[in-house]
C-alpha positions, -999 to 999 in steps of 0.1 A, spaced: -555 -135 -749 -515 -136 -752 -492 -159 -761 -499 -193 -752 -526 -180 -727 -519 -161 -699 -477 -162 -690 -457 -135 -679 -428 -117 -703 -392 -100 -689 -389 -70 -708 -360 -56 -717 -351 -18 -715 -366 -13 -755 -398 -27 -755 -407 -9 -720 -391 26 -735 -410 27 -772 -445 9 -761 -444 34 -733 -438 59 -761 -469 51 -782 -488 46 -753 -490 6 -753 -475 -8 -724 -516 -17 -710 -516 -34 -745 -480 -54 -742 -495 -61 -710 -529 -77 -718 -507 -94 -750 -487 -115 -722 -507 -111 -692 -479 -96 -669 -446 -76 -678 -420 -84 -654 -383 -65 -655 -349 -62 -633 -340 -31 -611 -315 -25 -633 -338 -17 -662 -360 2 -640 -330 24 -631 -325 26 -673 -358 31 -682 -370 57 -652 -340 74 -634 -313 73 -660 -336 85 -684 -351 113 -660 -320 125 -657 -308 128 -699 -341 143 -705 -360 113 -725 -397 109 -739 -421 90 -721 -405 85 -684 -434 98 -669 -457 67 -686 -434 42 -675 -433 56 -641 -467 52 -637 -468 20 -660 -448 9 -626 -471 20 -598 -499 10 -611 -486 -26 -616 -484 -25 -655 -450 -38 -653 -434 -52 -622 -399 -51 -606 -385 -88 -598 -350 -89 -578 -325 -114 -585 -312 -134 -551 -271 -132 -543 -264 -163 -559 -284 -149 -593 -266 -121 -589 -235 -144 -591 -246 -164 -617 -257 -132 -642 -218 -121 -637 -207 -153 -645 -226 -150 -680 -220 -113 -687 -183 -126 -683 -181 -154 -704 -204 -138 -729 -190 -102 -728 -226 -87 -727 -236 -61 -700 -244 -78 -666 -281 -57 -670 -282 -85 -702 -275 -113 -681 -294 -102 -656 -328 -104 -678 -311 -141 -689 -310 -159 -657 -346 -139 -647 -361 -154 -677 -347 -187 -667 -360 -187 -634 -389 -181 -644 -397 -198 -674 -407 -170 -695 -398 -150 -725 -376 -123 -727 -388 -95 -751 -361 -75 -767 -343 -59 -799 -313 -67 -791 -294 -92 -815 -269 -101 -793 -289 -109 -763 -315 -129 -777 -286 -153 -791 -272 -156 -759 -303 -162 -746 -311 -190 -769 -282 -204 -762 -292 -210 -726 -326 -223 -736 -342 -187 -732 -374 -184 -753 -373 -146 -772 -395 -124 -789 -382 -91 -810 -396 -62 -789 -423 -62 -826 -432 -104 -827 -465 -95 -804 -477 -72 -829 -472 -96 -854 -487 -128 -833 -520 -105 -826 -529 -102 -860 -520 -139 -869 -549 -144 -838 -571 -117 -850 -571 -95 -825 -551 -67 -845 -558 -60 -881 -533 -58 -906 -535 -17 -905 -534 -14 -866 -504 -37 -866 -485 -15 -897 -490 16 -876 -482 4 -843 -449 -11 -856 -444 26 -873 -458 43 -844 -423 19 -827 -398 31 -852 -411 66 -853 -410 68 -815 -370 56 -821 -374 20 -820 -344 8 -843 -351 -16 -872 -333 -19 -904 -352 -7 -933 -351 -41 -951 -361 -62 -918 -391 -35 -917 -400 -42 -957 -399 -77 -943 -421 -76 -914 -444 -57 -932 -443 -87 -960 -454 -110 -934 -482 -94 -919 -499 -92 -954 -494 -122 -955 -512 -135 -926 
């Protein structure tokens, strides 16, 4: 069961790229119940990254026709409304984008970026780092504390960036648990 039961998650161009690398978008999916993204990050996580040759584009491709993750649209006035923000808050309008989605539809946004996820608090956006499910599954025993060590190093191995002392750290807390 995910967080808070079944909800849905906007995901970010991150967590799509490095679960799909290790293999665990079916498990980010079951985690929130449905995986929801922008066209945007489809055309960052699929045909951008076709193109330059990355890891793993052939998982997310599929991840999308089989209804793993989903493509929402944004209407015009969104649209307007993400520029708007990207403006104000000199992120990329693919950032703001994920904002007002997330907004709309009452859901979190999972990312690893720091400067999104304060903007996105900032307009009463609930976040996870693209690693908190891991994390929340072993606080609700349905990962042990070994699974949920070498799925998080499965992430960074597979190029998910996280500073070495923010990894001791995470690590600190899932022995914790």
């Amino acid at each position: 069961e995910g967080f808070r039961g079944r909800i849905m998650a906007v995901l970010d161009a991150s967590p799509i790229i490095y679960y799909g690398r290790i293999g665990r978008l079916r498990w980010l999916r079951e985690f929130y119940g449905k995986l929801v993204t922008t066209p945007s990050i489809v055309r960052e996580t699929v045909d951008e990254a076709k193109v330059l040759g990355k890891p793993g584009v052939s998982t997310i491709e599929e991840a999308f026709r089989e209804g793993v993750l989903q493509v929402h649209s944004l209407a015009e006035e969104e649209n307007d409304l993400a520029s708007r923000v990207a403006e104000s808050e000199r992120i990329e309008i693919e950032d703001a984008q994920l904002i007002v989605l997330t907004r709309k539809l009452r859901d979190i946004l999972v990312t690893n970026d720091k400067k999104l996820i304060l903007v996105a608090k900032a307009h009463g956006v609930k976040t996870h780092w693209a690693v908190t499910p891991v994390v929340l599954s072993v606080k609700r025993g349905k990962l042990d504390k070994k699974e949920a060590k070498d799925v998080i190093g499965s992430l960074v191995e597979a190029g998910l960036r996280i500073k070495p002392e923010t990894l001791v750290s995470i690590y600190r807390i899932i022995e914790n648990i």
